[in-house]
C-alpha positions as CSV (number, residue, x, y, z in Angstrom):
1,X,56.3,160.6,111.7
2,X,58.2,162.5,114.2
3,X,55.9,164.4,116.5
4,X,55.9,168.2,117.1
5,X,55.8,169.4,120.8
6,X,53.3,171.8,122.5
7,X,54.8,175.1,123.3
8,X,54.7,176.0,126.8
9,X,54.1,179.6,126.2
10,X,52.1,182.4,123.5
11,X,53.4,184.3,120.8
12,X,52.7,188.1,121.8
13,X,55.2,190.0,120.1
14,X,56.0,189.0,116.1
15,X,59.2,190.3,113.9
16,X,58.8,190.2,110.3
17,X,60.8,188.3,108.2
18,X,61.6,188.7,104.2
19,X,62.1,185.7,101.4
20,X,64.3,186.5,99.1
21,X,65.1,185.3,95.6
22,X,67.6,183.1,94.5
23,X,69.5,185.8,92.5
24,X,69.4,188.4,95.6
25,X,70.9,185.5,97.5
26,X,73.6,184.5,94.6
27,X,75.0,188.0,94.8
28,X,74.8,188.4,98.4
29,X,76.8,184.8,99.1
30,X,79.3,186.5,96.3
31,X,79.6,189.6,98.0
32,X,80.1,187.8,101.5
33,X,83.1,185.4,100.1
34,X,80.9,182.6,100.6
35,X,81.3,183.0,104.4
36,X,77.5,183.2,106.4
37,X,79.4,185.1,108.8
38,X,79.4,188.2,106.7
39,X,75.6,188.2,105.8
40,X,73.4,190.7,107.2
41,X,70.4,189.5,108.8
42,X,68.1,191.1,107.0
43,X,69.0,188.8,104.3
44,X,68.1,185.5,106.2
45,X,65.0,183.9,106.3
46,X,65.6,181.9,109.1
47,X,68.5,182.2,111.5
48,X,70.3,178.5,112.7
49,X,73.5,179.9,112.8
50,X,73.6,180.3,116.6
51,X,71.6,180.1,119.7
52,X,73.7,182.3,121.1
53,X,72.0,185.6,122.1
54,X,69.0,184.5,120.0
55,X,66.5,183.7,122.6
56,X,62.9,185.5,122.6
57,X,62.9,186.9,125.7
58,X,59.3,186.6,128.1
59,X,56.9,189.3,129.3
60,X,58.7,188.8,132.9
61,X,62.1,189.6,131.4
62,X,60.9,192.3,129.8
63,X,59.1,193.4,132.8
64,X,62.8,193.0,134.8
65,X,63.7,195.6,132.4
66,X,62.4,198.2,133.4
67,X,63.2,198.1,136.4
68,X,66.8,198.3,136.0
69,X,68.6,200.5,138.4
70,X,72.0,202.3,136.4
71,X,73.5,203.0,139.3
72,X,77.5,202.5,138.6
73,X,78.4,200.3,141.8
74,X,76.1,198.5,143.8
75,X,72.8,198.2,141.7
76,X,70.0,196.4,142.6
77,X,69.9,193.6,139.7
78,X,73.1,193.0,140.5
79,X,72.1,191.7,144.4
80,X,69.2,190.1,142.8
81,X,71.5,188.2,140.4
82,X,73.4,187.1,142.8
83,X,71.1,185.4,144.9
84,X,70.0,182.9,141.4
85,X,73.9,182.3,141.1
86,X,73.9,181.2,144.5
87,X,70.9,179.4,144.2
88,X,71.8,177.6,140.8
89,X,75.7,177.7,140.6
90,X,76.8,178.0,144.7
91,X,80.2,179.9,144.1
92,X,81.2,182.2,147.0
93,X,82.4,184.7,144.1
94,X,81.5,185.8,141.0
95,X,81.2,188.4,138.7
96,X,78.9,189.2,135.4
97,X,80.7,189.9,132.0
98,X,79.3,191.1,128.6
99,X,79.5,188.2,127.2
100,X,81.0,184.6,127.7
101,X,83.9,185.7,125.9
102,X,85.5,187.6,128.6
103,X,85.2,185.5,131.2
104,X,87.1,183.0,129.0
105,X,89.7,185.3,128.1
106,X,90.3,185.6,132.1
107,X,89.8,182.4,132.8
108,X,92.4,181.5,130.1
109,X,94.7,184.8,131.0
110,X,94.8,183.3,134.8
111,X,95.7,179.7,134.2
112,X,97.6,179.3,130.8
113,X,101.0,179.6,129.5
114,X,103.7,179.0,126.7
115,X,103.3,175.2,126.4
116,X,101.2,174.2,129.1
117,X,98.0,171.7,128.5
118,X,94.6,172.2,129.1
119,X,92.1,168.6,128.8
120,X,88.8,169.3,127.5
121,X,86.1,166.5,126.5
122,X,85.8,168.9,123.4
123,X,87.1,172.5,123.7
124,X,84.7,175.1,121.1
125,X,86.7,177.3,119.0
126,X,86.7,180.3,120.9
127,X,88.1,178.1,123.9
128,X,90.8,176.4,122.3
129,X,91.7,179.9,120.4
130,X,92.5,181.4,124.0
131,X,94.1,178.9,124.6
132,X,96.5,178.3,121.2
133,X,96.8,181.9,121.1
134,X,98.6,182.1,124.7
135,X,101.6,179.3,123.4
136,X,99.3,176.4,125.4
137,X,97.8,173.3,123.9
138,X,94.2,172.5,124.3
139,X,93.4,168.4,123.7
140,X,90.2,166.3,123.1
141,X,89.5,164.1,125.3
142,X,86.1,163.2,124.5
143,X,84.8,158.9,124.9
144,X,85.3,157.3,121.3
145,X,81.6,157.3,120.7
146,X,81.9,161.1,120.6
147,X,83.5,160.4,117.2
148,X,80.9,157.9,116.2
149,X,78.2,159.9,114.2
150,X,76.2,156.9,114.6
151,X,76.5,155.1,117.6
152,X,74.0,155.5,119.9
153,X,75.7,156.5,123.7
154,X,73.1,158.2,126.4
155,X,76.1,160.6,127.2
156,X,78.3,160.9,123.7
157,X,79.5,164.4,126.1
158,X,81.3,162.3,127.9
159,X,85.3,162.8,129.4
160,X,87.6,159.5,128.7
161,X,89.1,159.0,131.8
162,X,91.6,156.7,130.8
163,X,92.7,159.4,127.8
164,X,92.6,161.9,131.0
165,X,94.7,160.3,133.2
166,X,97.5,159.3,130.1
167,X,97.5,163.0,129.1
168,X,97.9,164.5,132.4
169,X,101.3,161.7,133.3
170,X,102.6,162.5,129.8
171,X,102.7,165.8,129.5
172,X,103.5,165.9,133.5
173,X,101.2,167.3,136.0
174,X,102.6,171.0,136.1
175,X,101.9,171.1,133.1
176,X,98.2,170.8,133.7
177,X,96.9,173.7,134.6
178,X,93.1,173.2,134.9
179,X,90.7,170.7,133.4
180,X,87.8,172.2,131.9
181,X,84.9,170.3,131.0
182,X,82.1,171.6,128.3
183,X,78.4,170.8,129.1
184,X,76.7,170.3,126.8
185,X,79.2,169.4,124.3
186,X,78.6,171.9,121.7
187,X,81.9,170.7,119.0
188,X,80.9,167.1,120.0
189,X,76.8,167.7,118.4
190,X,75.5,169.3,121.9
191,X,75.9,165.6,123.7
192,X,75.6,165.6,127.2
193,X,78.0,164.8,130.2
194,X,76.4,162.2,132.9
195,X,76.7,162.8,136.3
196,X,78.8,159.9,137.2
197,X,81.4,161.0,134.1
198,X,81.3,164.7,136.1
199,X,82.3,162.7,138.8
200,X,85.0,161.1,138.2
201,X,86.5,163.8,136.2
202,X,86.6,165.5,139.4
203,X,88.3,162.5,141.2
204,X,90.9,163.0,138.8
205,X,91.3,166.5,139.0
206,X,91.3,165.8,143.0
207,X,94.2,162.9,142.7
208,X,96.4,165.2,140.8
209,X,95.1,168.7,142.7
210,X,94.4,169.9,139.7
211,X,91.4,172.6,139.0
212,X,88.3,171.8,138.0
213,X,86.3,173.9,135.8
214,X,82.9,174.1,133.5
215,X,82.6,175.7,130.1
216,X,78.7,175.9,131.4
217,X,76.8,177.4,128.6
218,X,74.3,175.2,127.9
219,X,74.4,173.9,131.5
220,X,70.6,173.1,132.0
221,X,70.2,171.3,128.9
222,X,72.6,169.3,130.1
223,X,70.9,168.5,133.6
224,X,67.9,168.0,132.0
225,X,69.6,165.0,129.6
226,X,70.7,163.3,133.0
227,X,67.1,163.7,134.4
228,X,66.3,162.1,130.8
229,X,68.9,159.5,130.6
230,X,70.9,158.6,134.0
231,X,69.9,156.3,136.4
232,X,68.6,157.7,139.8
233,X,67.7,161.1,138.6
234,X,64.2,161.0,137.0
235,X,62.7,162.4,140.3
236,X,65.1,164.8,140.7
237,X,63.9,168.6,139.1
238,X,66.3,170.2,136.8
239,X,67.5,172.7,139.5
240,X,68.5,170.2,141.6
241,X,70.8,168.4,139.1
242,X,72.5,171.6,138.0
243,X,73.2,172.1,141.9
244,X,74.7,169.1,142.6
245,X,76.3,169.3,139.1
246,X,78.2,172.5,140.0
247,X,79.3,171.0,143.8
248,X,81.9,169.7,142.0
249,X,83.2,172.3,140.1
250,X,86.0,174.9,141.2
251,X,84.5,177.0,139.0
252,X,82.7,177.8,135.5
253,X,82.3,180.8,133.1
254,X,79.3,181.0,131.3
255,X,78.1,183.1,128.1
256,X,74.6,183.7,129.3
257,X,73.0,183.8,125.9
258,X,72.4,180.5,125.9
259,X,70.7,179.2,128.5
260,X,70.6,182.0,130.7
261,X,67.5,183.2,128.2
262,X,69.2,186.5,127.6
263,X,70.7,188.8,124.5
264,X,73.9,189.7,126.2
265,X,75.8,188.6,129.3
266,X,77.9,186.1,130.6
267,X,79.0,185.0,134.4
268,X,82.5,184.2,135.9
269,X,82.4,181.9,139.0
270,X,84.9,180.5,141.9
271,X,85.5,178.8,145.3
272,X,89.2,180.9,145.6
273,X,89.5,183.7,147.1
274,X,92.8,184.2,146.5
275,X,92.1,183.7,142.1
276,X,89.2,186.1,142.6
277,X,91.4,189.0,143.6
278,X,93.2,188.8,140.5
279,X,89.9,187.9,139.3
280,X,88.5,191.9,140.6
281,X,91.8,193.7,139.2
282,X,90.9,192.3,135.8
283,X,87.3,193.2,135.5
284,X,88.1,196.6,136.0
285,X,90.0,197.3,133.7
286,X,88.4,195.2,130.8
287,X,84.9,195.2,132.0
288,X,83.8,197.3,134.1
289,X,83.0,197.5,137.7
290,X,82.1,194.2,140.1
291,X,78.7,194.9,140.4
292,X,77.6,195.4,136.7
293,X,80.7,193.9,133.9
294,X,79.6,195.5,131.5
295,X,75.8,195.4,130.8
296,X,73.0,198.0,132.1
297,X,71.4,197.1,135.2
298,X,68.3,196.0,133.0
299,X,70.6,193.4,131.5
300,X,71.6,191.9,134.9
301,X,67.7,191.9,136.1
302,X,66.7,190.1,132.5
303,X,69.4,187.4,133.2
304,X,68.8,186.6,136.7
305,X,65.0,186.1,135.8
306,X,66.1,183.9,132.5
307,X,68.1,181.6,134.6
308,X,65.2,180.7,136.5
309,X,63.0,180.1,133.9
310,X,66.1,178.4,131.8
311,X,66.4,175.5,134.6
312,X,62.0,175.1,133.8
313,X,61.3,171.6,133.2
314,X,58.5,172.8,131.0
315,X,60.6,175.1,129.2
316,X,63.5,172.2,129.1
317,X,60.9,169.6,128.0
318,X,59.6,171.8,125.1
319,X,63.4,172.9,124.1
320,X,64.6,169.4,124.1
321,X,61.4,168.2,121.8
322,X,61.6,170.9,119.3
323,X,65.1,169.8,118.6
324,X,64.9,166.2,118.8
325,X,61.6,166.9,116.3
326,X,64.1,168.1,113.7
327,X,66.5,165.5,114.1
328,X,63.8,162.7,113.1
329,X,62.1,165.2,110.6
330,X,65.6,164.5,109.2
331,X,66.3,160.9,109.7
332,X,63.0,160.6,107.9
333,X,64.5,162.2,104.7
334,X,67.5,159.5,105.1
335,X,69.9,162.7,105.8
336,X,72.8,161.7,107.8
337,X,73.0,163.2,111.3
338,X,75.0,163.0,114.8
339,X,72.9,160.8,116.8
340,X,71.4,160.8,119.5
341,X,69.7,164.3,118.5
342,X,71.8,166.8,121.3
343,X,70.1,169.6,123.0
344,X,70.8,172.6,121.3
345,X,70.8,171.9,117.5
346,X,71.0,169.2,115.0
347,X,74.4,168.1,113.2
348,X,74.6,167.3,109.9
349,X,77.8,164.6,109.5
350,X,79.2,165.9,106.2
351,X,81.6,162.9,105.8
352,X,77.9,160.7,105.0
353,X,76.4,163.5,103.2
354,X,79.6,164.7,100.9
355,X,81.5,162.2,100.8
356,X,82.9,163.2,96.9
357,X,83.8,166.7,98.1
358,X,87.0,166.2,100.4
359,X,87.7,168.0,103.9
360,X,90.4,170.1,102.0
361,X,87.8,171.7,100.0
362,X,85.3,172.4,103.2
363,X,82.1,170.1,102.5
364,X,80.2,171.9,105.1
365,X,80.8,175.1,104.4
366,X,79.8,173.4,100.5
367,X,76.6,173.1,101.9
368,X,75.3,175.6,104.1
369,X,76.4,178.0,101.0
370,X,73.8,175.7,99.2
371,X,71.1,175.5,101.8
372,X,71.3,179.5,102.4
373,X,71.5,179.5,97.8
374,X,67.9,177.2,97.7
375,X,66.2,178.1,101.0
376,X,67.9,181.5,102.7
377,X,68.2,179.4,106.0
378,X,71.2,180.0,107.8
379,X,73.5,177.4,109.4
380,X,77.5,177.1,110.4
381,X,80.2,174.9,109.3
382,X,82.2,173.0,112.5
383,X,84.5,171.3,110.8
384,X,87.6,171.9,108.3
385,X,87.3,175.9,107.8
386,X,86.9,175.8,112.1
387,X,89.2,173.0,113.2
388,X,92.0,172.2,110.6
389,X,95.0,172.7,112.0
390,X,98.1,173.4,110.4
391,X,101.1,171.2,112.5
392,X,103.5,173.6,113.1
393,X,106.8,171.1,112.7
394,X,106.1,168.8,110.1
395,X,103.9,171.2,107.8
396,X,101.1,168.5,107.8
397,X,97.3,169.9,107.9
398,X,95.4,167.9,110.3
399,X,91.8,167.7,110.0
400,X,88.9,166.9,112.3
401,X,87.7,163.6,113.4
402,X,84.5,165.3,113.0
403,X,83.0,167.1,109.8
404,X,79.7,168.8,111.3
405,X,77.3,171.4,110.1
406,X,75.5,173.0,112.7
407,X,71.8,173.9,113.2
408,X,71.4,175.7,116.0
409,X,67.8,176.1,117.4
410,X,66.8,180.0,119.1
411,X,64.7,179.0,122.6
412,X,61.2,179.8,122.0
413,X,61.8,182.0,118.1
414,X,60.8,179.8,115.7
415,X,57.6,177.2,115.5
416,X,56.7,173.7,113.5
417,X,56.2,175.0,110.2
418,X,59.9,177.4,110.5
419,X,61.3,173.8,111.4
420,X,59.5,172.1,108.3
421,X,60.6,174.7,106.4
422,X,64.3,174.3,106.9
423,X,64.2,170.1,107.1
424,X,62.1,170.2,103.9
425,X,65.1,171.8,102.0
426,X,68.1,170.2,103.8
427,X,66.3,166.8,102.5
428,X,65.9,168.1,99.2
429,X,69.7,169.0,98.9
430,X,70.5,165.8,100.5
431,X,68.4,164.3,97.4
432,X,71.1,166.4,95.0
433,X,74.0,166.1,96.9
434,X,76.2,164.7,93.9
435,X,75.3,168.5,92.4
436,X,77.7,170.1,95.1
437,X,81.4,171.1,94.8
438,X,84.1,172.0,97.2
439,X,85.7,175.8,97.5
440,X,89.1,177.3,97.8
441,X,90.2,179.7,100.5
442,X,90.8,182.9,98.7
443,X,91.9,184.6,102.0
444,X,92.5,183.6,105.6
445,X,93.3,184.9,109.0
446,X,96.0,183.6,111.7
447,X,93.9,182.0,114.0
448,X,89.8,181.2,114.3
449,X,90.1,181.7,110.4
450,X,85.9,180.5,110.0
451,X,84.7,184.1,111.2
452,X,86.3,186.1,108.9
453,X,88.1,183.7,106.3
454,X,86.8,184.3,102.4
455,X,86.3,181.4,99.9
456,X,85.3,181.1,96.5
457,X,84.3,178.1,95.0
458,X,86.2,175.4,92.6
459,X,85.2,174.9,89.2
């Protein structure tokens, strides 16, 4: 039996949260066109759509927070922020954002144009969206095991540096603009990236003077696998990893919700001087000024105190536990899941679990309509509604090597019996699985379709 961590921390503060009934939920799935993204919280029971911006905050954040200073230019937090960003991430420049969003969209706006390539181990939607939406192309370069639901790899994360190499002499090195390298994983199950893969991806970049750059949102989950799982590194604390982690980056952008500990925020980091001028120009007119992007002062003070707790090996023990404790809660219940369990939330492999309903008819989203239907937990189709792709000259839809539903885990929200709760009715469904049918798009935007796309489902 899989065994439950102890919390490093108390519950002070408590949020109520409603059950509702089947019917309410029928009507409110109906009313949302069977897309989660268009039901209102108040209508969930429990909330694994995201970790993003769903972290319970501590009594020293909150403390932070009132002691924001507003001031326009030049704030306090600000100064105090950038003293953990030097500390954690060493760039000589950076800036805060709102969000993670933003500093994509520059980081994207900077490097990318009409049919260049940018190499990713697995690029999230919102990345390769920026990136398709510009005219460039944004490949997958992930190790085969990333593919492998069920192969067991310490470091499934991982760049192929063979399939790195080949893309960068076929497409021709001006055509490269950066690589960018996601850690954890998130698309690939939240697998981790060893140290030696960071590595070499960087020798690469270095042969070919090519950029390197993070996607660093779940950074410290990431640092804390390679303390876990890569020779060399058990004595070595979490901080220390993520230091020498980021010595070999040019640069990163971050959306801070995750495991900066915080509601809102996100960073935007570099070694060139010359890119952080255009870098300034930007941020004022999207953002804000330099020394705040976008959030209140008593943002930037709850962030630079979050990072520091976030890079906690007691705080990274516990978060790593509770998830991997809902992995084997489901392996127990002979669900099929991406294995190892990753860092930030459990994947369901919806080729195993629906195997009758076919990726044109969305099997994930087939089921976390019926998990939210039986249970009112929340999760999020990665797969065909996210990641199909239409080929733009033969007509041909391409589909996913991966069919994933997410459940994402909020840092220090929910406890053992929340997590019961949920695996208790994933199992149940997975005992009725031959009960579930596929749905129909009934409406569908241009591009990142899954947030806003309505469905209906097939008779």
């Amino acid at each position: 039996m899989a065994e439950y961590p102890l919390e490093p921390f108390r519950i002070k503060v408590v949020e109520p949260i409603r059950l509702t009934t089947r019917e309410e939920r029928q009507r409110v799935l109906e009313e949302a066109g069977y897309n989660l993204f268009a039901v209102r919280s108040e209508d969930i029971l429990l909330d694994f759509f995201t970790d993003s911006g769903t972290t319970a905050m501590s009594d020293d954040q909150w403390s932070g927070i009132m002691l924001g200073d507003e001031s326009y230019a030049g704030c306090r937090n600000f100064f105090h922020l950038k003293e953990v960003q030097e500390t954690i991430f060493g760039m000589p420049y950076f800036v805060p954002t709102h969000q993670g969003r933003p500093a994509e969209n520059m980081l994207m706006d900077l490097y990318v144009k009409p049919g260049l390539v940018v190499p990713n181990n697995m690029h999230f939607d919102s990345t390769e969206g920026n990136i398709i939406v510009r005219g460039g192309k944004a490949p997958n370069l992930a190790i085969d095991e990333a593919w492998q639901p069920t192969v067991q790899h310490p470091f499934k994360g991982n760049m192929d540096i063979v399939k790195l190499r080949d893309c960068i002499e076929r497409v021709g090195v001006e055509n490269v603009p950066l690589i960018l390298m996601t850690v954890t994983n998130n698309t690939g199950a939240g697998q981790p990236v060893s140290m030696r893969n960071i590595r070499e991806t960087k020798a690469v970049a270095d042969d070919y003077a090519i950029p390197f750059w993070f996607d660093a949102a779940r950074y410290a989950e990431n640092a804390y696998f390679i303390k876990l799982r890569e020779p060399g590194y058990a004595d070595k604390t979490p901080l220390e990893i993520a230091q020498e982690m980021f010595s070999y980056a040019d640069g990163f952008v971050m959306s801070s919700k995750k495991d900066g500990l915080v509601n809102i925020g996100g960073l935007f980091g570099c070694r060139d001087a010359a890119l952080f001028d255009q870098v300034k120009v930007m941020m004022i007119l999207r953002e804000g000024f330099l020394t705040y992007g976008g959030l209140a002062g008593r943002d930037l003070e709850a962030l630079a105190r979050g990072l520091m707790e976030g890079v906690q090996e007691s705080y990274l023990k516990y978060r790593i536990e509770q998830t991997r404790y809902f992995g084997e809660r489901l392996l127990e219940g002979g669900v099929p899941i991406v294995e190892p369990v990753g860092g930030h939330a459990v994947y369901l492999d919806m080729l195993r679990f629906l195997p009758h309903i076919p990726q044109s008819c969305f099997p994930g989203v087939a089921f976390v309509c019926r998990l939210f239907l039986d249970s009112g937990v929340r999760a999020v189709e990665l797969g065909s509604l996210a990641f199909a792709h239409t080929d733009p000259d033969t007509g041909e839809v391409k589909y996913p090597g991966l069919e994933l539903v997410r459940l994402c885990l909020p840092r220090r929200v929910y406890t053992r019996s929340h997590i019961d709760y949920a695996a208790d009715a994933i199992i149940q469904i997975y005992k009725d699985r031959e009960q579930l049918r596929g749905l129909k798009l009934v409406w569908e935007p241009p591009i990142m379709r899954h947030f806003t796309a309505r469905l209906e489902p097939l008779p």
